[in-house]
Structures are given as C-alpha cells and as structure tokens.
C-alpha positions, 0 to 999 in steps of 0.5 A: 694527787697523782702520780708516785703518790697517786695509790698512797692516798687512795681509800679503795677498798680491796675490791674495788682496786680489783674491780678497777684492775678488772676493767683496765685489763678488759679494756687493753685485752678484751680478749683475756691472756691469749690476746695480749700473748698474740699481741707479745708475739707479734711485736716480738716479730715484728722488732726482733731487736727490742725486748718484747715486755718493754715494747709490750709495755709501750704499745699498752700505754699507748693503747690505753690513750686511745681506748681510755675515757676520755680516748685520744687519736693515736698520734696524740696518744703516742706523743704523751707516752712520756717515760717509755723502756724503748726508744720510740723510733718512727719505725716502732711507732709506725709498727705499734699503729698498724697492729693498734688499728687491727687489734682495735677491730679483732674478734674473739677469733684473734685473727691477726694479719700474718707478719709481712702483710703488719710489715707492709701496714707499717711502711704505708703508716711511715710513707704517709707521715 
C-alpha cells in the first residue's frame, strides 16, 4: 500500500526508519548538508524568480528517478514528477539537467561549474529538445 497511507502501515522499527532515511539522504547528497546548500544556491541563481525550497524539492524528486533502485533516464524521470511546488517550465527542467549531469559526477571537493557556464549547459540542453 502506498501512498498517503503507505508509513501508516508500515511495522519499521524506530531504527530502521532511521536507517532508511540515512540511506535516502546518502544517495540524494552523498556529500552531506554542504552539498545540498551548494545545490540550493545554485538553483537559487540560476531561477531567481522561484522559491528556492520548492525548486530544491523538485530537482530532489527528480534526483531520486534517476539515482533510486530501479534508476530512470532523466527525461523519464522528470516526466513522473506528478505533484511538484513549481511549475516545471522547459527552462527549469533544462536547468535541473545541467546541474543534475554534474551533481551526478561531483567529488567530495564540491566544485560545481560557475553560474554562466550552468547557464550555457542549460541553453545547450533546450536547443537540443
């Protein structure tokens, strides 16, 4: 059973909950907090007019189709998200795939591109659909 009431039923013990929510968080941001604040911030910059917790929230559950057991492409992926807080315009999308295609491949360093060269990733992505 899932869904809304897919934890009402579930016998986890206390632990096991935590267990699983240890994994969950290690698999969207292997790299802890100071990965997902980097992630925050550049989609903050890069969708200034969106709220940057909802456009985070997107670009985890698409982040979660592409990374999760049974991984999807991103395209797919994007295309489950059924009850997302923004309004997935091409252009987030486009943005959400260029971040997601280096956050994929990022080492504990955290060095992400700059601003302008995710911009330029994000044009190439929507010229190409």
């Amino acid at each position: 059973m899932s869904g809304i009431f897919g934890d009402l039923f579930s016998f986890k013990s206390k632990e096991e909950k935590e267990r699983s929510y240890e994994a969950y968080s290690k698999r969207i941001f292997p790299y802890g907090d100071d990965q997902k604040d980097r992630i925050m911030e550049l989609l903050s910059e890069l969708f200034p007019k969106e709220n940057p917790r909802y456009v985070l929230m997107h670009y985890i559950l698409v982040k979660q189709g592409v990374t999760g057991e049974d991984a999807i492409g991103f395209d797919e992926a994007a295309n489950k998200v059924k009850h997302s807080p923004i309004k997935a315009t091409p252009e987030i999308q486009a943005g959400i795939h260029a971040l997601l295609n280096v956050d994929l491949s990022i080492d504990e360093n955290l060095e992400y591109p700059s601003i302008e060269e995710l911009r330029a990733a994000s044009r190439n992505i929507l010229s190409n659909c």
